[in-house]
C-alpha positions as CSV (number, residue, x, y, z in Angstrom):
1,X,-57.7,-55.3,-82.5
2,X,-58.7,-52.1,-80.1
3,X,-61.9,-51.5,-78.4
4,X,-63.0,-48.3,-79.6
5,X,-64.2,-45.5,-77.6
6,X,-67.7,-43.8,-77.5
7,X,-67.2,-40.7,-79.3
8,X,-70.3,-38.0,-79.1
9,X,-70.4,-35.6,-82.4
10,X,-71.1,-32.5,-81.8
11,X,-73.1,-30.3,-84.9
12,X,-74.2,-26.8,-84.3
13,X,-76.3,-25.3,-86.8
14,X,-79.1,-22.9,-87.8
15,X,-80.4,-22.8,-91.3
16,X,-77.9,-24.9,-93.0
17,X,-80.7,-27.4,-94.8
18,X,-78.8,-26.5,-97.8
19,X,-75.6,-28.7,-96.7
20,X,-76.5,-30.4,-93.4
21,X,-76.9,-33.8,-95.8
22,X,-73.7,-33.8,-97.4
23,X,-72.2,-33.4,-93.9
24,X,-74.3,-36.1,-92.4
25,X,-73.6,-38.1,-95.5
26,X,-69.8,-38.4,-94.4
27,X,-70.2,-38.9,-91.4
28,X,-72.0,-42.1,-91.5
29,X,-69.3,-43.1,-93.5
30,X,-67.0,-42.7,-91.3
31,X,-64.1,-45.8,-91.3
32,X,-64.5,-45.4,-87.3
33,X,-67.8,-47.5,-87.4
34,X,-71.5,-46.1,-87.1
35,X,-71.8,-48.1,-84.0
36,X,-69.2,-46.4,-82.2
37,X,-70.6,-43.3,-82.5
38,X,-73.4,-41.3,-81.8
39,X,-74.6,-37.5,-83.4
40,X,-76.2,-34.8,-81.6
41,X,-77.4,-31.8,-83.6
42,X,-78.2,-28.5,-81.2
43,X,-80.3,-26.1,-83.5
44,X,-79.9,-22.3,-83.1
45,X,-83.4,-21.2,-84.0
46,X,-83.8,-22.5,-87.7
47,X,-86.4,-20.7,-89.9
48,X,-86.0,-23.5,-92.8
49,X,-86.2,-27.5,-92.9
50,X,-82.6,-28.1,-91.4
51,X,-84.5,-30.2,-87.9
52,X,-86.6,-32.2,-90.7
53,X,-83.9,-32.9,-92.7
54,X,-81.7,-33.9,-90.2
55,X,-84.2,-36.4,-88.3
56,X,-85.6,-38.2,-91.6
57,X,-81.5,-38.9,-92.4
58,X,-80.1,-39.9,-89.5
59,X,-83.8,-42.2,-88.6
60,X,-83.1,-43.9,-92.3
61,X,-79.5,-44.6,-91.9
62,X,-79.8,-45.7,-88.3
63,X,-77.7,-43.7,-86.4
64,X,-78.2,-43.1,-82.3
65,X,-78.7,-39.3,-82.6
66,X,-80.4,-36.6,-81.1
67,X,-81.8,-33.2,-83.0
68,X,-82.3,-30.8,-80.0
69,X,-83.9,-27.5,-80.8
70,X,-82.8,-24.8,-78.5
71,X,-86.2,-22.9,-78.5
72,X,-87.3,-25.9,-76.7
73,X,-84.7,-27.0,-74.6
74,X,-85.4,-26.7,-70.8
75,X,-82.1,-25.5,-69.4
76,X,-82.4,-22.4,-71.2
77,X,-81.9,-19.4,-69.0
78,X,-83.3,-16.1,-69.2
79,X,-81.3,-14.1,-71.4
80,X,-78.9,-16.3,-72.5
81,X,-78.3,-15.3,-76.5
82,X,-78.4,-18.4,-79.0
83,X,-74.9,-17.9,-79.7
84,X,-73.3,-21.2,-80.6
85,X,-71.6,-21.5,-77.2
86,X,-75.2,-22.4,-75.6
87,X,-75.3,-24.8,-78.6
88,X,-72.2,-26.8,-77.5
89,X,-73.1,-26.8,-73.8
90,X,-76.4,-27.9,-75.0
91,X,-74.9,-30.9,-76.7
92,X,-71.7,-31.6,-74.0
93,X,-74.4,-31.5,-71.1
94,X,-77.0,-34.5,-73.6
95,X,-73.7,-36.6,-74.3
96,X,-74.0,-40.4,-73.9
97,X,-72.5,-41.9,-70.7
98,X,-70.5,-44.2,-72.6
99,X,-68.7,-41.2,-74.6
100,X,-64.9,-40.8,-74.0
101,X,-64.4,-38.1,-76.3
102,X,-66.3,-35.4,-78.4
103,X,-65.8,-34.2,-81.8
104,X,-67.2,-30.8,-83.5
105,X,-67.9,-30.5,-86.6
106,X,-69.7,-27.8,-88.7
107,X,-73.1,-28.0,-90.9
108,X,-71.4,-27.1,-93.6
109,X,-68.5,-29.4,-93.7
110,X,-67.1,-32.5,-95.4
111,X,-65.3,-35.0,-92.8
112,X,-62.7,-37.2,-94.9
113,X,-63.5,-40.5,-94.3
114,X,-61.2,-41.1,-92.1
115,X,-61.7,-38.0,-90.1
116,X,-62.6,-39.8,-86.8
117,X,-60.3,-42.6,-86.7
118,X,-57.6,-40.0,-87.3
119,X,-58.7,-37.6,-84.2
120,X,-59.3,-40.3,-81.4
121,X,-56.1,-42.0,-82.7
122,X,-54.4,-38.5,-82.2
123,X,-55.7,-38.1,-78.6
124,X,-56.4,-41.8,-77.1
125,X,-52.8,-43.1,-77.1
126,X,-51.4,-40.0,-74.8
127,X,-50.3,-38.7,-71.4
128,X,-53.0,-37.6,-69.6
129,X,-51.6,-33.6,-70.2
130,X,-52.6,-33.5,-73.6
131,X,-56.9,-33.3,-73.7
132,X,-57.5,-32.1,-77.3
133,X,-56.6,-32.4,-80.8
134,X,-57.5,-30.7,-83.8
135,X,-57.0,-28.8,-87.3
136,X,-56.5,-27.8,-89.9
137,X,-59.3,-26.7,-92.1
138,X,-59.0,-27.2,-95.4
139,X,-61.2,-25.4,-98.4
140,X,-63.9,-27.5,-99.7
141,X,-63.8,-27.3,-103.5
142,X,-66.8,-30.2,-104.2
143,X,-70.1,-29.0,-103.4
144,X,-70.4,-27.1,-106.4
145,X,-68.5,-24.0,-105.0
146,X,-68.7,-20.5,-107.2
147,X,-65.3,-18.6,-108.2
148,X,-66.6,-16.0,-105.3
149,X,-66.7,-18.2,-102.9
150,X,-63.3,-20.2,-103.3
151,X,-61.5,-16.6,-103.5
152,X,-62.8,-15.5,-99.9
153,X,-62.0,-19.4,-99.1
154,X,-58.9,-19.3,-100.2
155,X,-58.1,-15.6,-99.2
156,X,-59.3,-16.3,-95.5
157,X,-56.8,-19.7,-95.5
158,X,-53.9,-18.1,-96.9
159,X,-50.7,-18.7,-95.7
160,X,-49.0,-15.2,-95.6
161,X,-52.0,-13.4,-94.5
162,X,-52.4,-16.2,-91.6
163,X,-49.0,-15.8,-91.0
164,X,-48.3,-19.6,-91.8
165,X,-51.1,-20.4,-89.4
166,X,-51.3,-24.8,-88.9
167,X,-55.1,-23.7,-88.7
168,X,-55.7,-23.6,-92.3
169,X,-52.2,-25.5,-93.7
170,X,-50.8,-28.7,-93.1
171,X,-47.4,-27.8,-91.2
172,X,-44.7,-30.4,-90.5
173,X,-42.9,-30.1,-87.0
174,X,-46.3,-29.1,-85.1
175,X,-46.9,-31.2,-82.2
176,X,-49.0,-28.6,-80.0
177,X,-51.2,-25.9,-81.1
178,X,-52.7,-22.5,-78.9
179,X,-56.4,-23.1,-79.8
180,X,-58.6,-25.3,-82.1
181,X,-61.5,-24.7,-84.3
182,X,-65.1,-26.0,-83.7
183,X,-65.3,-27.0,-86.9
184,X,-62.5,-30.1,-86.4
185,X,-61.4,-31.2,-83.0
186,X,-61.9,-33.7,-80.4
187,X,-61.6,-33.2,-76.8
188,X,-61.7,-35.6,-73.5
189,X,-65.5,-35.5,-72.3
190,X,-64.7,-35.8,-68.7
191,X,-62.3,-32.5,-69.2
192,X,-64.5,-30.2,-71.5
193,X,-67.4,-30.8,-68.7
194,X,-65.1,-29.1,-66.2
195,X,-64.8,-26.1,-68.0
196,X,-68.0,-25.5,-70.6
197,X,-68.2,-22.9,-73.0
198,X,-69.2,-19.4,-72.2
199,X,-72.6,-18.4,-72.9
200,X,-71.2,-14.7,-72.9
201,X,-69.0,-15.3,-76.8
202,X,-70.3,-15.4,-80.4
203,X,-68.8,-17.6,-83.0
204,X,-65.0,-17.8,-84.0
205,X,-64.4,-16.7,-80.1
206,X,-66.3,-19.5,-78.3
207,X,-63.4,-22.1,-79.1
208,X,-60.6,-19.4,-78.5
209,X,-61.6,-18.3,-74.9
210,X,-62.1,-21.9,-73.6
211,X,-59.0,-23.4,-75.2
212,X,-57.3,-20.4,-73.6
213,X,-58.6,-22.0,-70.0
214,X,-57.8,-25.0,-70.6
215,X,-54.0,-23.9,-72.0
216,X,-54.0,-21.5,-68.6
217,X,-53.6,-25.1,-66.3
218,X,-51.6,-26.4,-68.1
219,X,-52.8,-28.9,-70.5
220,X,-52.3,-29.2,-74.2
221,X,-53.7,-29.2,-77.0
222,X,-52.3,-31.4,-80.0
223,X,-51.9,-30.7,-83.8
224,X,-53.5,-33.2,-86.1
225,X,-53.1,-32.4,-90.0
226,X,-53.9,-36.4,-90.5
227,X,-57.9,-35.3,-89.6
228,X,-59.1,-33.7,-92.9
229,X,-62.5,-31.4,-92.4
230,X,-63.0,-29.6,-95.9
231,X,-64.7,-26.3,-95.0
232,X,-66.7,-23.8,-96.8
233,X,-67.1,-19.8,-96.4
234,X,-70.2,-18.7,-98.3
235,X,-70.1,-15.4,-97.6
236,X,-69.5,-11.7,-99.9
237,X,-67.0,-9.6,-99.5
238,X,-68.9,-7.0,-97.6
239,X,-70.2,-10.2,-95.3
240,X,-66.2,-11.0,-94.7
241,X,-65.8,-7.7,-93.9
242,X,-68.5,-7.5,-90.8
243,X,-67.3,-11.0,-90.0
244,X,-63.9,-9.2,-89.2
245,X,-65.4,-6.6,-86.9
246,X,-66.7,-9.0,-85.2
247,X,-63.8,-10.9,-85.1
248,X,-62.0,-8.1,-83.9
249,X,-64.5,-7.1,-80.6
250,X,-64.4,-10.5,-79.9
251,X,-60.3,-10.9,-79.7
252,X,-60.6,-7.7,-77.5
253,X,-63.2,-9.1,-75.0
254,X,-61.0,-12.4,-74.3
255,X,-58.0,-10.0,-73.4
256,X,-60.2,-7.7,-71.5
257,X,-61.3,-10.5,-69.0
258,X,-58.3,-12.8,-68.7
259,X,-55.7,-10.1,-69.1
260,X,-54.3,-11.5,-71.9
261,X,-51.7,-10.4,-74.6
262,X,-53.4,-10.4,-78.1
263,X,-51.8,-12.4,-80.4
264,X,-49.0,-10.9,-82.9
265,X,-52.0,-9.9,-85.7
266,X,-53.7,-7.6,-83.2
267,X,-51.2,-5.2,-82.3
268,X,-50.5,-5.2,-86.2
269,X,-54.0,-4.5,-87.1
270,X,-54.9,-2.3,-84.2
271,X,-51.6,-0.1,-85.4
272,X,-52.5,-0.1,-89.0
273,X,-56.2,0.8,-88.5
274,X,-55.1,4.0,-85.9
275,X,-52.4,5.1,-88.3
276,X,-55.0,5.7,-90.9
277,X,-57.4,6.8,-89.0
278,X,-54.8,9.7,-88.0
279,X,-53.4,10.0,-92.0
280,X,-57.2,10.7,-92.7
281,X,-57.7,13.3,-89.6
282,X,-54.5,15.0,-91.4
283,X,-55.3,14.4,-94.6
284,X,-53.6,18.2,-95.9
285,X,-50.7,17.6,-93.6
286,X,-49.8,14.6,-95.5
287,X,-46.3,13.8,-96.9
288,X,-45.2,11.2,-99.4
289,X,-43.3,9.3,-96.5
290,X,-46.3,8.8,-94.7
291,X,-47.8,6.6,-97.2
292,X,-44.6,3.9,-97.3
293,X,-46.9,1.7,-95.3
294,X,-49.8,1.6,-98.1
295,X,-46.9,0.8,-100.3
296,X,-46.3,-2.1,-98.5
297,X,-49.4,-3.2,-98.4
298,X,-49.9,-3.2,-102.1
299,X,-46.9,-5.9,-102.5
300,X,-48.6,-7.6,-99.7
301,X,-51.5,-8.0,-101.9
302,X,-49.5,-8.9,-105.0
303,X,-48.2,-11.5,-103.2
304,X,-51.5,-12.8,-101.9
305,X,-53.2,-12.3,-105.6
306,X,-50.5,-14.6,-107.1
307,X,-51.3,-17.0,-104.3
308,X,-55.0,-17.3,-104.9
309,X,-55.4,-16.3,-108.6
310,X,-53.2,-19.7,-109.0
311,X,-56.2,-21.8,-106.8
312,X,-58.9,-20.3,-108.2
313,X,-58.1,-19.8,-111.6
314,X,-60.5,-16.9,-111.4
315,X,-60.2,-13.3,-112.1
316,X,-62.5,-12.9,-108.9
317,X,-59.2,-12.9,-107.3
318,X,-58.7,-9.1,-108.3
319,X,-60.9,-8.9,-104.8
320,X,-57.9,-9.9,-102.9
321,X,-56.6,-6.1,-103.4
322,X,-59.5,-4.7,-101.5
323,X,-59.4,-7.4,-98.9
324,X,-55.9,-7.0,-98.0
325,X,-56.2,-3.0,-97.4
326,X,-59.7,-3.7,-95.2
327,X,-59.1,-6.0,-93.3
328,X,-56.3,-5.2,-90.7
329,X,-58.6,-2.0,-90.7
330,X,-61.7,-3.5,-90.3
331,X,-60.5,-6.1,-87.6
332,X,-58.0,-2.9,-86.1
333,X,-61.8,-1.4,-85.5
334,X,-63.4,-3.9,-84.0
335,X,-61.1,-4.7,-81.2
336,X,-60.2,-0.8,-80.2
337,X,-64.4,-0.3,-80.1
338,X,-64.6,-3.1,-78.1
339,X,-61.8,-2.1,-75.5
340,X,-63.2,1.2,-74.8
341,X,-66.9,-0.5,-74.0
342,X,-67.6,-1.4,-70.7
């Protein structure tokens, strides 16, 4: 029999009273033992009933917690944006004493029972190298999902367009991953403390630029498929689409301050979104040849049709074939506007 460590989980949120329940629901479930954990909520400005919500469950089921809205929160400096990154400081900085370890999860998630147990086992039996340990995500298909929403799911965890990414599959032969999600990992408290998130990142890039810190002296980060976080992505396809811009300016701002090499997908999209930028300056110029690309593209999303149409089961999957032509395009966009800003 093991003593168990103090774990603190981490929730960020901001108007998620739709599915902060169901998250909170599994979590107090957890196989790891209610008493050996504690939950700290950090609320981004919420305009609906996620605080109350949160409070009255967490009160009934007895759990130590704290719900910390960030319009209140004393620390807050001036002109700090509520991004989530002031969100996680927020809750690493209100952390117990007695936490070892803490675990993110999103509002709109469902943890497998097991989720917790899994992650600490992952990270508590180790060398002292390895800090974190993480992913995948995994497309929740429960909470009473439409046929929209599982295609941009499924779409956005695709194997070929992610490249085979162990972000968003279960890979075998992974021991040690570049970056994890703050949706699903856990890191050593004493370690994420030392470096904090920066207050100057949005979302998707506030775990990417401090894993890359942490990665930079050398310690690692660990693959764990065993910790199951069923994710959702509730979002149009026009929504997707900003998200990529986004995504894109804020790949380019991580490689503009540490002088970092983008990943293999960013010279790809940059490339793709340049080259038709110039096909559409030259537009009467044109000759067949210069369209092979396009071509290619189109059996990339034949390939990526068959792959969802078979999870979905839904002719919303047609989508796919405008996703795959934006996207490199949109995200190509985003990270060449962001290079030439100051």
């Amino acid at each position: 029999m093991w003593t168990k460590p103090y774990v603190t989980i981490g929730i960020i949120v901001r108007n998620e009273e739709k599915y902060i329940l169901g998250t909170l629901k599994y979590l107090v479930q957890q196989s790891y033992g209610k008493d050996n954990f504690e939950i700290i909520i950090a609320d981004g400005w919420s305009t609906d009933h996620t605080r109350e919500f949160s409070i009255d469950f967490l009160q009934r089921e007895h759990i130590t917690h704290k719900v910390i809205n960030e319009r209140e929160y004393p620390n807050k400096r001036k002109g700090v944006p509520y991004w989530p990154s002031f969100g996680r400081n927020v809750i690493i900085v209100e952390a117990s004493i007695r936490s070892e370890y803490i675990a993110w999860i999103d509002g709109d998630c469902r943890a497998d029972l097991h989720w917790l147990e899994r992650l600490v086992h992952k990270i508590h039996w180790t060398d002292a190298t390895i800090v974190a340990a993480g992913w995948p995500r995994l497309v929740e298909t429960q909470w009473h999902i439409s046929s929209r929403e599982l295609m941009i799911n499924y779409y956005f965890t695709s194997r070929i367009m992610t490249m085979w990414n162990p972000a968003f599959a279960v890979m075998e032969n992974v021991q040690f991953v570049e970056s994890l999600a703050g949706y699903n990992s856990i890191y050593k408290i004493d370690v994420i403390k030392k470096y904090m998130y920066s207050t100057r990142y949005a979302f998707n890039n506030d775990d990417i630029e401090i894993n890359f810190r942490i990665r930079k002296d050398w310690y690692k980060l660990a693959y764990a498929p065993e910790a199951k976080i069923y994710h959702r992505q509730n979002e149009t396809v026009c929504e997707f689409l900003r998200h990529l811009v986004a995504y894109g300016e804020w790949a380019a701002r991580t490689c503009k301050i540490h002088k970092a090499f983008p990943r293999i997908y960013v010279p790809l999209s940059v490339w793709y979104f340049l080259y038709t930028l110039l096909l559409i300056i030259l537009l009467p110029l044109q000759w067949p040849i210069f369209l092979i690309p396009y071509i290619l593209v189109f059996f990339l999303s034949v390939a990526v049709f068959v792959e969802n149409i078979k999870k979905t089961k839904s002719w919303q999957s047609l989508k796919v074939f405008i996703l795959v032509f934006a996207h490199p395009f949109m995200y190509g966009y985003g990270f060449v506007r962001e290079m030439f800003r100051k």
